[in-house]
N, C-alpha and C positions, 0 to 999 in steps of 0.2 A: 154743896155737891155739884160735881159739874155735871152740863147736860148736854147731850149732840144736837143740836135743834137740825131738820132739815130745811127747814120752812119756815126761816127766823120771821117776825116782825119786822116792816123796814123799819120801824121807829128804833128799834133797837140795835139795828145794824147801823143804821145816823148816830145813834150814842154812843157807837166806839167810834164811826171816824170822827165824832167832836171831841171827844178826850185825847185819841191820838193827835187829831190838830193842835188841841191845846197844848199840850206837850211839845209836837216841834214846834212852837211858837215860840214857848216859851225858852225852849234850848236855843232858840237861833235869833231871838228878839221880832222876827216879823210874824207881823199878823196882818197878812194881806190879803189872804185867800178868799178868791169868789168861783163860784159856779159857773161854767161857761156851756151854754146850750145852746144850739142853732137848728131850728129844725126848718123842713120843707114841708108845706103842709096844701093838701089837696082842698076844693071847695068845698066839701063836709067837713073839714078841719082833721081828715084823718094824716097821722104823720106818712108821709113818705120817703122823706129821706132825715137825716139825722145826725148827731156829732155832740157829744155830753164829753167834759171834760173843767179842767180847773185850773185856776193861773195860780200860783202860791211862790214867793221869794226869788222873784225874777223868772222862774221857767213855767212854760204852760205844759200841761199835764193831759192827754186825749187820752183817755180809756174808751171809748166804743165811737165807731162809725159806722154808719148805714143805712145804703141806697137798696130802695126795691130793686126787684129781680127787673121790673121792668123801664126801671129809669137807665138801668148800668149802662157803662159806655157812652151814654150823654151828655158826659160833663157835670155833672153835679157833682161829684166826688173831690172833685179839681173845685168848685165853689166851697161846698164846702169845707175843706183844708184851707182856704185863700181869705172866708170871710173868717175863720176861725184864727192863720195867723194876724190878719190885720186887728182884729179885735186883742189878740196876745200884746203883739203893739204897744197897742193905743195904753193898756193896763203896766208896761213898763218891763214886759217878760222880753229875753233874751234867745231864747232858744226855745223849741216844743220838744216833747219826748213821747213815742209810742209804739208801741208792738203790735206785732202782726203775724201769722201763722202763716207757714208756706204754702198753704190751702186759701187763704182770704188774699192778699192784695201788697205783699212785700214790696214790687215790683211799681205796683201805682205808684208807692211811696217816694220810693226811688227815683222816679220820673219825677217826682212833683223836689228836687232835690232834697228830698232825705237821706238822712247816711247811714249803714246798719253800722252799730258800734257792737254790737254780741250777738250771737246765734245759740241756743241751745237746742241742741239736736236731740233726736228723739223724743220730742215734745210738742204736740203731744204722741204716741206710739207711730211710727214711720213716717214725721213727719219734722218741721224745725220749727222753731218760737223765733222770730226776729228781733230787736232792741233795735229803733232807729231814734235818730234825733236831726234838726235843722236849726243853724244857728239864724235867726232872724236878723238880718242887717238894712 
């Protein structure tokens, strides 16, 4: 029976992206995929700023960035995209891919040479999804 979970398990949310990994690995022959985290962290070791993401088959992959409210504008944003491409690098990745809502930081991106390759508009409700990528050379 299927079930709606709202509140999955993360263990169980890791056992689909390891089956889906296995899967593209196994269609595409590579299996290189590592976890890429970079965090800033305060003298209680609380995070404050952030950057999770994954290198997989030559491209690095940024799902979430994020500087406190009160680091923004400081540069850290620009650090971390910078220690994140060199680290893409170093693992043999070509390009980064990631999105950004016309509401969060399209524009950083862009500065930092990103290039929107799609836009989906009205997403989420009056607002746009961005798709950017930067070919690492």
């Amino acid at each position: 029976h299927l079930r709606i979970e709202a509140k999955p398990a993360f263990a169980d949310m890791q056992f689909l992206e390891d089956r889906l990994y296995e899967y593209n690995a196994e269609k595409t022959g590579v299996d290189d995929g590592q976890w890429l985290a970079i965090f800033l962290r305060d003298d209680q070791h609380t995070i404050q700023a952030g950057l999770r993401g994954w290198t997989w088959c030559g491209s690095c992959y940024i799902s979430t960035v994020w500087v406190h409210k009160d680091l923004r504008g400081q540069g850290v944003g620009t650090q971390l995209l910078q220690a994140a491409e060199q680290e893409a690098r170093r693992r043999g990745s070509q390009r980064i891919i990631l999105s950004s809502f016309s509401f969060q930081a399209p524009g950083f991106y862009q500065k930092l040479g990103y290039e929107v390759f799609a836009v989906l508009d009205e997403h989420p409700r009056s607002h746009q999804h961005f798709y950017l990528h930067k070919w690492l050379r």
